[in-house]
C-alpha positions in Angstrom: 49.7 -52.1 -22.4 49.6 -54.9 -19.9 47.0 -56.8 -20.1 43.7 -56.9 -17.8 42.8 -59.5 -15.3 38.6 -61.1 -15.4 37.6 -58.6 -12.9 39.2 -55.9 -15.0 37.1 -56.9 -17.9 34.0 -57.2 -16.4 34.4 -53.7 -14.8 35.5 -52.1 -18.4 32.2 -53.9 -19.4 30.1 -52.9 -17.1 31.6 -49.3 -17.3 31.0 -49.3 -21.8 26.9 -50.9 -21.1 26.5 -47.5 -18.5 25.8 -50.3 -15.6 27.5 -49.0 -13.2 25.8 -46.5 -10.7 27.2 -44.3 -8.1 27.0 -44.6 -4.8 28.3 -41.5 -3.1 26.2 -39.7 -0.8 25.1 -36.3 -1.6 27.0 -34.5 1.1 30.1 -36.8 -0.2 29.5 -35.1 -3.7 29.5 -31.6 -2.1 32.4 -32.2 -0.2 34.1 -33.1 -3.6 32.4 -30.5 -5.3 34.1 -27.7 -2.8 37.3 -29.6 -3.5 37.3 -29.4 -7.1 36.5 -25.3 -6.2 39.4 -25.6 -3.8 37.3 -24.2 -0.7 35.8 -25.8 2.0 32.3 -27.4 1.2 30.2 -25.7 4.3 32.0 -22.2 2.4 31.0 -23.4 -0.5 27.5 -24.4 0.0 27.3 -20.5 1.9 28.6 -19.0 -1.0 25.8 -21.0 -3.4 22.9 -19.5 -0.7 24.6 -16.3 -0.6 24.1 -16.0 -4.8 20.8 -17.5 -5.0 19.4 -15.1 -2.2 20.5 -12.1 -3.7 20.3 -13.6 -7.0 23.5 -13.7 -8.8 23.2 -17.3 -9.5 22.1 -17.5 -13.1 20.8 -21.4 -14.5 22.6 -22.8 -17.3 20.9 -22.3 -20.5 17.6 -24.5 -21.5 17.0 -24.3 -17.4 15.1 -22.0 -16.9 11.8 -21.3 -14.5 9.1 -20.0 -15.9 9.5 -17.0 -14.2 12.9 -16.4 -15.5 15.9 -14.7 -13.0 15.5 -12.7 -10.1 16.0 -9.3 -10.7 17.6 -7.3 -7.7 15.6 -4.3 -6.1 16.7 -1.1 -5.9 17.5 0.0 -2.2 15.4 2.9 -0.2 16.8 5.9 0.3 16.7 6.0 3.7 17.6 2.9 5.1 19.4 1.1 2.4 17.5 -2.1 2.9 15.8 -3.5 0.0 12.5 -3.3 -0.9 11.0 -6.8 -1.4 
């Protein structure tokens, strides 16, 4: 292993304490977000809406609101639409 330089060090140092902090922006973590999902991140943030709205987003366990998941509606007969 070749070996590290004083800046490498003190960046390996800083990294081992849990000094160092980020500083992306939160649309830069959504556009890298949508990259990891392989989609663009406007598509991505539109499919996120699209699941919480009609609520097939479920929270990770020990995350839950007090009022627990949404629970879909059963359409009307005549319309289709849902009732709310």
């Amino acid at each position: 292993m070749p070996r590290s330089d004083g800046y490498e060090s003190e960046l390996l140092s800083a990294f081992e304490k849990d000094a160092l902090k980020s500083v992306a922006t939160k649309a830069e973590l959504s556009r890298f977000k949508a990259l990891e999902e392989g989609m663009p991140y406007q598509t991505l943030i539109a499919s996120i809406l699209h699941k919480y709205v009609t609520g097939q987003l479920s929270e990770r366990e020990g995350k839950r609101s007090p009022a627990g998941p949404r629970q879909k509606k059963a359409p009307t007969r005549r319309t289709g639409e849902v009732d709310v």
